[in-house]
N, C-alpha and C positions, 0 to 999 in steps of 0.2 A: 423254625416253624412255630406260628403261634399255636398258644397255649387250645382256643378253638376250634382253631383246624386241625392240630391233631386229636380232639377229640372226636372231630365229627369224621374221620379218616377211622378211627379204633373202634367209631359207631357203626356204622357203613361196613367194615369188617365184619363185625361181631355179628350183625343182623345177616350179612350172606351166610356165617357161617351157621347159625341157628337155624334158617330157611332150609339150607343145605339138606343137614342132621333128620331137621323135621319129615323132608319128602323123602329119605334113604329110610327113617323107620315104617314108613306110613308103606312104603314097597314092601318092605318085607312081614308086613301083616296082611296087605291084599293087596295082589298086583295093579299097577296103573300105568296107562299107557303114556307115554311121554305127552301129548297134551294134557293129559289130565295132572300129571306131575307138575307140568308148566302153572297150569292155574291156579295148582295149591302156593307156587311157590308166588306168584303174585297177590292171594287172597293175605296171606300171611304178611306179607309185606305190606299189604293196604293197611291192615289192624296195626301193624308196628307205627304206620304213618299217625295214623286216628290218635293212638295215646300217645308218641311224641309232642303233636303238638300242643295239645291244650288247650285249654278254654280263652279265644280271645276276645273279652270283653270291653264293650265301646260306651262310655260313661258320658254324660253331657260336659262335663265341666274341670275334675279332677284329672292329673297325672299329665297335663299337657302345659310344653314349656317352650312356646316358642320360638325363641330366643337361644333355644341349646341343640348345636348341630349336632351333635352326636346324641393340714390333716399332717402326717407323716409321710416325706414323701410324695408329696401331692404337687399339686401346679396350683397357680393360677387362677380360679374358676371366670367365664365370661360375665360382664353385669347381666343380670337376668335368666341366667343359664338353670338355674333350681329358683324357682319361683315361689315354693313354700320353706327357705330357710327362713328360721328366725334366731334372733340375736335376743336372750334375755339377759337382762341386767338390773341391777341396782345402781341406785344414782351413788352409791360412795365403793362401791367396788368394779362398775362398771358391767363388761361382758363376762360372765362368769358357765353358760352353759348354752348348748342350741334348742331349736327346737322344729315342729314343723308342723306349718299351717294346716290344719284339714277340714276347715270350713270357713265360713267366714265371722265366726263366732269363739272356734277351741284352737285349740294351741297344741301338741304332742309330744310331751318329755320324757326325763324320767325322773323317776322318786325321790332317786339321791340327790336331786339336786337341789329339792327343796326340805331338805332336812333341816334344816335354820331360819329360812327362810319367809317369811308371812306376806300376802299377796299383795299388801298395800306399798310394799317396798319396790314392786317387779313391773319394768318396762320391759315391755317387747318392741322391736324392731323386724318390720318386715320391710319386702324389697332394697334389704341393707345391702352394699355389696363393699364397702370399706368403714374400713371402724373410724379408723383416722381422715380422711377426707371428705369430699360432700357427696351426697347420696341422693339427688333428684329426683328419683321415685318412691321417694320411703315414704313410710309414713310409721307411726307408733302408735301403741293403744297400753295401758295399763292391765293391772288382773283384777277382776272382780273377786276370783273364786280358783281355790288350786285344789284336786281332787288326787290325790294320792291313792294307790289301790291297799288297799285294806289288810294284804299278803303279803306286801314287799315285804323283804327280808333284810336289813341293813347289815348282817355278816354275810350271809349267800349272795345278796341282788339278785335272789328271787323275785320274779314281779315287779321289776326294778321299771315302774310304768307311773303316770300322770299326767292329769289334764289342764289346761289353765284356762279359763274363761275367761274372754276378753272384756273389758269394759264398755265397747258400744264396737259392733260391727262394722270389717273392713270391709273397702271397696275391691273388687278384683280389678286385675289391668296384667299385662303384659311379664311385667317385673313382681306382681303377687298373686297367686295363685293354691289352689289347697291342691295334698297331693293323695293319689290312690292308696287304698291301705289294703295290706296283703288280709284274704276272707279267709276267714276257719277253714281249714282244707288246703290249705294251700301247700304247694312243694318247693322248697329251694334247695337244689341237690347240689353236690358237692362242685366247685367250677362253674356255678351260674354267675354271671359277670354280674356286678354289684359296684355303687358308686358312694362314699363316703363324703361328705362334704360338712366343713366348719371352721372356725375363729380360732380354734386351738393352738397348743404349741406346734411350732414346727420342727422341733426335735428336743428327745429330752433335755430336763435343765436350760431349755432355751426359751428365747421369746415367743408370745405369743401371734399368730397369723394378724396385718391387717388389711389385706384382700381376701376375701372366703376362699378359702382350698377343697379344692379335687382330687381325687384318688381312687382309681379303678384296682378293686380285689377281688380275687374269686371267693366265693361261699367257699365255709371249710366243711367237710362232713361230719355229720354231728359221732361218729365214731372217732375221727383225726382229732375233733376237739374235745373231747371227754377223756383222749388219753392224752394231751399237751398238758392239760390242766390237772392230772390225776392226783398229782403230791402236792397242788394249793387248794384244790377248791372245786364243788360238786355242777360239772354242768347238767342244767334241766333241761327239760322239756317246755320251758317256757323263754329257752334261748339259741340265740342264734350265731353259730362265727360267721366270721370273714376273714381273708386276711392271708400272706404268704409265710406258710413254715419253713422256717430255714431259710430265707430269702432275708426279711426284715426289709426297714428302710419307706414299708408303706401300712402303717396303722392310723389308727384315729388317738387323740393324745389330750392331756387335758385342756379343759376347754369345749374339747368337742363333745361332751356328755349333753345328753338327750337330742341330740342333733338324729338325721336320718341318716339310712341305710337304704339305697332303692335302687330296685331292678326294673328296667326295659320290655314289656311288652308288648309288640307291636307299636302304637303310639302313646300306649300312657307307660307311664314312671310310676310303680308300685312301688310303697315302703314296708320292706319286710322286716327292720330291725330299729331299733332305738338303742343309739351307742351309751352302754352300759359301763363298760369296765375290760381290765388287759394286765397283764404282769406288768410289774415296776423293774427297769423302766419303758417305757411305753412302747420301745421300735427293737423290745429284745426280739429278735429272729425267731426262738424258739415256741414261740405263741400269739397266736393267731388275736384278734378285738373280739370281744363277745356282745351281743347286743341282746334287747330283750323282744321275744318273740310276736310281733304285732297280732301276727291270726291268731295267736292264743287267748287276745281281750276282746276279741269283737262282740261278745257280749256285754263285756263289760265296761267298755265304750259308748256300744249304739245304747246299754240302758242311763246312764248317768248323760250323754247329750240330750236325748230325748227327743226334738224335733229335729228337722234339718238333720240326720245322720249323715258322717261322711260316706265317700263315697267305696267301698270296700269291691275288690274286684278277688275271684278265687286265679291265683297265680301255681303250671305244675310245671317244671322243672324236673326231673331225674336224676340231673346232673348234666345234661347239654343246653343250649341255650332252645327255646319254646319261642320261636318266632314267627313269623310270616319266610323269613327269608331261611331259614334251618326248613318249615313245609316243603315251600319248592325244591330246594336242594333236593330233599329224597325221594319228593316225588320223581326230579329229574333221575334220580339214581334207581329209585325203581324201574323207569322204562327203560334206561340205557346200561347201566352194569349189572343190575339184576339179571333179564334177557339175557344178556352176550355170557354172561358165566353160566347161566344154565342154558343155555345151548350147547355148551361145551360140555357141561356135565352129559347131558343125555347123549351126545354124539359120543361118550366115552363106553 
């Protein structure tokens, strides 16, 4: 059984059994006659619907990718499939970090990776999809300007965040596109499916990727990841995991730093993380990727881009998936298993 189905199976439980609890106390404080029991237990169930799903928001331009029907570990990625990867590099070391489009002006990294580095040295590649072979729709632009946040931490990778100004403004198309960024508030609970993508190694001490890789991982809960990490290193609040404990075999690895981390809402692709950093070596099982927490800059983002801000969407999660199609689902399960067990209860 997958991983989603049985959570929305544990969900679907847990809420009959609260529902349940809820009309058995509310009896034995003032009696109520079994329609009235009936309708708390549907009122209740409506509010469970309401905060499950979240806020779905419908953006002009951002988090839509054509092209994409639906790292360590990873596959393949289709050409076009993540339409705001970018490939930075220098002309003597080549692809050294990712990153990701989110306008048609800034660029979205992170800090560590330009630690050495000075802007005049830095190509970007968008609509890349192989390092090694010919790439059709790309196109490249330089950095005018790299804005590193002011906090980053280079022992913690705290704030482990940065921007890169492009040299003159890309065109959008099919193969390049910016992508949604997770809004202050946002929730990614633990098991929200999340998509890692970049150039990196494909496994430790090995070569690096030269088709962009894929890799689907659950969010880890910011609990699971505060104690994986306890005896190396302090996770914040201005980070985010992903990734299988105890599983291994699917991480983000070098290479893939500052590249994205984004989840699926309805139809846009929100990034919630900017790949930060992971135990050495990078697919050790017992520790999840840490990335740096995007809702946590939207301030300090939309004030250093200035005009044109990207486009930021508030994303809430739980920890099930926040969909169109998780809605339906319970709506269906409200009017069909909800009913048929409490008919049973009150006939009892």
């Amino acid at each position: 059984m997958g991983v989603g189905r049985e959570l929305l199976i544990n969900a679907a439980v847990l809420a009959l059994h609260l529902i349940r609890n809820l009309t058995v106390v509310k009896t034995a404080v003032r009696p109520q006659t079994r329609s009235m029991k009936f309708n708390t237990a549907l009122s209740v169930a409506g509010a469970i619907l309401l905060n499950i799903a979240g806020s779905l928001c419908q953006l002009d331009v951002c988090g839509r990718a054509p092209l994409n029907n639906k790292i360590v570990g990873g596959v393949d990625a289709k050409a076009g499939a993540w339409p705001w990867q970018v490939s930075i590099q220098t002309p003597s070391f080549g692809h050294f970090c990712g990153g990701s489009l989110i306008n048609k002006d800034w660029v979205l990294s992170a800090a560590h990776c330009f630690t050495d580095v000075i802007a005049s040295n830095i190509v970007m590649y968008f609509g890349r999809h192989s390092q090694l072979g010919l790439n059709p729709n790309e196109t490249y632009r330089t950095a005018s300007r790299i804005i590193v946040h002011p906090k980053y931490n280079l022992i913690k990778f705290d704030s482990d965040i940065a921007l890169v100004q492009l040299s003159s403004s890309v065109t959008f198309s099919d193969y390049i596109r910016p992508v949604c960024l997770a809004a202050a508030g946002s929730v990614f609970g633990g098991c929200t499916e999340s998509w890692i993508t970049g150039w990196g190694l494909l496994k430790s001490e090995g070569e690096p990727a030269n088709i962009l890789q894929e890799v689907q991982v659950p969010v880890v809960s910011d609990n699971d990841c505060y104690n994986a990490f306890a005896a190396l290193t302090t996770i914040t609040s201005n980070m985010i995991c992903a990734g299988l404990i105890n599983v291994g075999g699917k991480h983000s690895c070098q290479g893939d730093s500052g590249g994205p981390v984004v989840s699926r809402n309805s139809s846009l692709w929100i990034q919630s993380g900017i790949v930060s950093f992971g135990a050495s070596p990078c697919d050790n099982p017992k520790y999840p990727s840490v990335f740096a927490r995007v809702s946590q800059f939207q301030d300090w983002i939309t004030s250093n881009i200035g005009s044109n801000p990207p486009g930021f969407v508030e994303y809430h999660n739980n920890g099930f998936r926040s969909s169109l199609n998780l809605l339906l689902f319970l709506m269906s399960l409200t009017f069909s298993v909800i009913p048929f067990t409490f008919s049973l209860y009150l006939s009892s």
